[in-house]
DRENRO-309928 format. One record per atom (N, C-alpha, C): residue number from 0; residue in one letter; x, y, z. Coordinates in Angstrom, 2 decimals. Example, Ala and Ser with C-alpha at 12.3 -4.5 7.8 and 13.67 -1.06 7.14 Angstrom:
<atoms>
<0 'a' <13.19 -5.69 7.80>> <0 'a' <12.30 -4.50 7.80>> <0 'a' <13.20 -3.30 7.80>> <1 's' <12.85 -2.25 7.08>> <1 's' <13.67 -1.06 7.14>> <1 's' <12.90 0.03 7.87>> 
</atoms>
This chain:
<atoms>
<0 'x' <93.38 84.88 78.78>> <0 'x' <94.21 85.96 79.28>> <0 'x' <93.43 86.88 80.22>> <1 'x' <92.27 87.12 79.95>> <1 'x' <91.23 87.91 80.90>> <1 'x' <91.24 87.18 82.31>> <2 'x' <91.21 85.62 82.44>> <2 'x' <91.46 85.68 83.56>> <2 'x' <92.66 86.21 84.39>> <3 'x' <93.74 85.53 84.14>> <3 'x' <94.85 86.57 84.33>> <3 'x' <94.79 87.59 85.18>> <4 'x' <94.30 88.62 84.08>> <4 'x' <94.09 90.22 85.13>> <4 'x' <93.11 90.45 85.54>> <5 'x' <92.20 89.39 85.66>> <5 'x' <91.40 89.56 86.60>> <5 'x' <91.95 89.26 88.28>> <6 'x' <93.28 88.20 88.31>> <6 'x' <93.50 87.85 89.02>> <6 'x' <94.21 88.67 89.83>> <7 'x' <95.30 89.17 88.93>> <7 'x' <96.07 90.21 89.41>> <7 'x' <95.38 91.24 89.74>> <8 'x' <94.01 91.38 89.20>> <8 'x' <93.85 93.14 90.00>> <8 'x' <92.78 93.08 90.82>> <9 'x' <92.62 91.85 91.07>> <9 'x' <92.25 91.44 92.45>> <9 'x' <93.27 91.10 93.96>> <10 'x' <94.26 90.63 92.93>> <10 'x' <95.62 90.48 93.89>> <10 'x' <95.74 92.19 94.51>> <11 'x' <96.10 92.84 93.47>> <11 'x' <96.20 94.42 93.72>> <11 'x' <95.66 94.79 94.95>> <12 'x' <93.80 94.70 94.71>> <12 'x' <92.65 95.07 95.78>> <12 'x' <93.17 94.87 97.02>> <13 'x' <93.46 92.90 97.08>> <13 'x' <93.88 92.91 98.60>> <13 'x' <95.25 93.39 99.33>> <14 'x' <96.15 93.40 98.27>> <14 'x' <97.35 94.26 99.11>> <14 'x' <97.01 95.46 99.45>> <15 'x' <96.11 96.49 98.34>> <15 'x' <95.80 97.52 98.95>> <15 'x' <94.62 98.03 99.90>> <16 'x' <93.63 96.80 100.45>> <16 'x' <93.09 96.81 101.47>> <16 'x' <93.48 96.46 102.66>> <17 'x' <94.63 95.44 102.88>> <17 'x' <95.65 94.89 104.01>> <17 'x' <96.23 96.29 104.32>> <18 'x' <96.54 96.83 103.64>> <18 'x' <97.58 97.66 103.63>> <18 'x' <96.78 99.38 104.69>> <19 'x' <95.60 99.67 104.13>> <19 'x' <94.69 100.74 104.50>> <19 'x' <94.37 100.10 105.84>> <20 'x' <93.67 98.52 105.99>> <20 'x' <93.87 98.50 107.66>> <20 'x' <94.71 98.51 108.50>> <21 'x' <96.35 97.82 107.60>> <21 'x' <97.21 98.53 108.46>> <21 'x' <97.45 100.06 109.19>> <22 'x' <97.06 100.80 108.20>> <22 'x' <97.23 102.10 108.40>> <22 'x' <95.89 102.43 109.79>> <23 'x' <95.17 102.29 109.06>> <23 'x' <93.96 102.20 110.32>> <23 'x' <94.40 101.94 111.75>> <24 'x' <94.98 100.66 111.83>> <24 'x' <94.82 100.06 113.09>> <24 'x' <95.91 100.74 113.69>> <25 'x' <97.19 101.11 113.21>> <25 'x' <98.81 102.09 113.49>> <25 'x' <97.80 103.49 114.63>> <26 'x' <96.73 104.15 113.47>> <26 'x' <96.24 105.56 114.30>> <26 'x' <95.80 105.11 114.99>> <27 'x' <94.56 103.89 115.46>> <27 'x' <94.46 103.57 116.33>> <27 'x' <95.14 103.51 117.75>> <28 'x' <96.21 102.82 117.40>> <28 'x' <97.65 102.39 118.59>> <28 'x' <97.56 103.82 118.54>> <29 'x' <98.26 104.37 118.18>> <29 'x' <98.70 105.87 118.28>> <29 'x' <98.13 106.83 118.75>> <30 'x' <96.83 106.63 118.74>> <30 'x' <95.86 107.54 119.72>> <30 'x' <96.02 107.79 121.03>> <31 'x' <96.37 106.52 121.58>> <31 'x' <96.02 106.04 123.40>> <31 'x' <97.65 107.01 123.37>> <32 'x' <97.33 108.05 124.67>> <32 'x' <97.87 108.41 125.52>> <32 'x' <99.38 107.59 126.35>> <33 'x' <100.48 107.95 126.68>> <33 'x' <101.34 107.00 127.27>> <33 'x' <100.43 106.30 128.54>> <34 'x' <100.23 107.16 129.24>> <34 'x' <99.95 107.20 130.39>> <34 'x' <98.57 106.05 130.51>> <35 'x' <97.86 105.90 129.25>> <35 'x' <96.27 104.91 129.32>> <35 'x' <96.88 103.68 128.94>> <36 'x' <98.01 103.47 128.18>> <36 'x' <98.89 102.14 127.61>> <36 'x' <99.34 101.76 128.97>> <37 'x' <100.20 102.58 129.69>> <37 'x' <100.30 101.67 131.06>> <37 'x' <99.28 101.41 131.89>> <38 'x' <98.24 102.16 132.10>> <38 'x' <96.72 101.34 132.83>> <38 'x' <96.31 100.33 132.48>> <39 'x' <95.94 100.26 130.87>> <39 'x' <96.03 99.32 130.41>> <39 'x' <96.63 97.71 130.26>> <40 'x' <97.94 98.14 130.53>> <40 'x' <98.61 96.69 130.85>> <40 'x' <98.84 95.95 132.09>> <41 'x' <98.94 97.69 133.11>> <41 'x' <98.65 97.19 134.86>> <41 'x' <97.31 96.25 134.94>> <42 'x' <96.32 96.91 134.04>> <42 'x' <94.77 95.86 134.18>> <42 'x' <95.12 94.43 133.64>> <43 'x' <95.67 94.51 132.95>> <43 'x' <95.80 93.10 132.21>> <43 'x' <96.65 92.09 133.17>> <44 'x' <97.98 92.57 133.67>> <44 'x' <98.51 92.19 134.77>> <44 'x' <98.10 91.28 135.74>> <45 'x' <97.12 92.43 136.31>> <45 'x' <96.56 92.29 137.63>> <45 'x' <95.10 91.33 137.11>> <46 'x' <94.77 90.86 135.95>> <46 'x' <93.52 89.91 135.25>> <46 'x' <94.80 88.46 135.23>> <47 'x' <95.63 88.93 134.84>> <47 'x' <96.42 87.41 134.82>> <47 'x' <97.01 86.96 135.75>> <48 'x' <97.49 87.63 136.63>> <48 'x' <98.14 87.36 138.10>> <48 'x' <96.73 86.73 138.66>> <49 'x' <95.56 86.96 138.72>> <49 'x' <94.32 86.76 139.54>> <49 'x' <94.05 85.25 139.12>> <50 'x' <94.24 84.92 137.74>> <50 'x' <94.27 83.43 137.48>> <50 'x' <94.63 82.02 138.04>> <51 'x' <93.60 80.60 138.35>> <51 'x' <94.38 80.08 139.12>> <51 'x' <95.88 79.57 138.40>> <52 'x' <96.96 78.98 138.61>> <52 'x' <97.57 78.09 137.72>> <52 'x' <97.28 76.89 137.84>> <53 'x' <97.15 76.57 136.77>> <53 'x' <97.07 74.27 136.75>> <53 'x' <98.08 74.04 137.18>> <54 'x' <97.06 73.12 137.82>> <54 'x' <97.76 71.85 138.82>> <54 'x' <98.76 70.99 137.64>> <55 'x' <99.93 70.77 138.43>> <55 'x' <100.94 69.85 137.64>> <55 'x' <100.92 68.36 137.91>> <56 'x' <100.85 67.87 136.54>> <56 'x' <100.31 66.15 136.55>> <56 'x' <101.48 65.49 137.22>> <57 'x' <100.85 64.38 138.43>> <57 'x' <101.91 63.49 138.75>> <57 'x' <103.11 63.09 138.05>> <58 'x' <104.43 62.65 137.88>> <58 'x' <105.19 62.04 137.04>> <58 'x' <104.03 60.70 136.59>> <59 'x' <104.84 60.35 135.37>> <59 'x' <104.01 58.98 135.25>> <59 'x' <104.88 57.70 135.15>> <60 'x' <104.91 56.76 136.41>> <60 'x' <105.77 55.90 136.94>> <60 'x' <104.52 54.73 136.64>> <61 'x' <103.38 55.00 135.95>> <61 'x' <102.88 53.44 135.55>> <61 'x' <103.29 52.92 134.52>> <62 'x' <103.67 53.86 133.36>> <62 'x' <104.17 53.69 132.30>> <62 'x' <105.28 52.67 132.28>> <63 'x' <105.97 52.82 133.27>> <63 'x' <107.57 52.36 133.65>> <63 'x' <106.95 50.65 134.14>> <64 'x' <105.92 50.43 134.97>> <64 'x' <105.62 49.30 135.27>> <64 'x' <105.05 48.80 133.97>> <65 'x' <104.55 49.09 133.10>> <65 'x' <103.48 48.38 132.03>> <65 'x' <104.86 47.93 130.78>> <66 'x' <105.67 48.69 130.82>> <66 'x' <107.22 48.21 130.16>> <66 'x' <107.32 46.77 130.48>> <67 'x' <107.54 47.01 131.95>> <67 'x' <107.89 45.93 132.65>> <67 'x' <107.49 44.43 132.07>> <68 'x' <105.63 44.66 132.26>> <68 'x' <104.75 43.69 131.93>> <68 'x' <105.42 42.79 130.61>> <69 'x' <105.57 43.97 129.41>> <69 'x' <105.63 44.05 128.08>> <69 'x' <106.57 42.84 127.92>> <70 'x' <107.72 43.63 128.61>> <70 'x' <109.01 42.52 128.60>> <70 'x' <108.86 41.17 128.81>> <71 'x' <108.42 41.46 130.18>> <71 'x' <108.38 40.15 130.72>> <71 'x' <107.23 38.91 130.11>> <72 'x' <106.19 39.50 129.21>> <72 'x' <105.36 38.50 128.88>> <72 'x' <105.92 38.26 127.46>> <73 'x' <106.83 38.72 126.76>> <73 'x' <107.76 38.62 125.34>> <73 'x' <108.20 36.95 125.41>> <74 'x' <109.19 37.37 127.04>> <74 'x' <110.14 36.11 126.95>> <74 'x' <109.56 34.98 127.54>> <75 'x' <108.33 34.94 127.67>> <75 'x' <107.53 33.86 127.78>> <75 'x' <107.18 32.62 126.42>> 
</atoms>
């Protein structure tokens, strides 16, 4: 039975440590200014717009020939 509540009031601990960094990290957010949240995201913006985009892969029309092969060496 001792294990038990050992378990549970360890269970306890971590809900109530999840819970205190929630709180933590909320004042955090809540600190920044309106005005530094939008600098903030204009920077981020203007970091992802600057990115190249990948190149888009050819269709793949060999696939469609190697079918072909498949078939055709079956009915042999």
């Amino acid at each position: 039975m001792n294990v038990w509540k050992a378990l549970g009031l360890a269970g306890m601990v971590g809900v109530a440590a999840s819970g205190a960094l929630v709180v933590r990290s909320e004042r955090k957010r809540r600190a920044y200014a309106p005005d530094e949240v939008r600098d903030q995201l204009h920077q981020r913006f203007a970091a992802v717009s600057e990115e190249p985009r990948p190149a888009v892969a050819p269709p793949l029309s060999r696939g469609k020939q190697l079918i072909g092969k498949l078939r055709f060496s079956r009915e042999r």
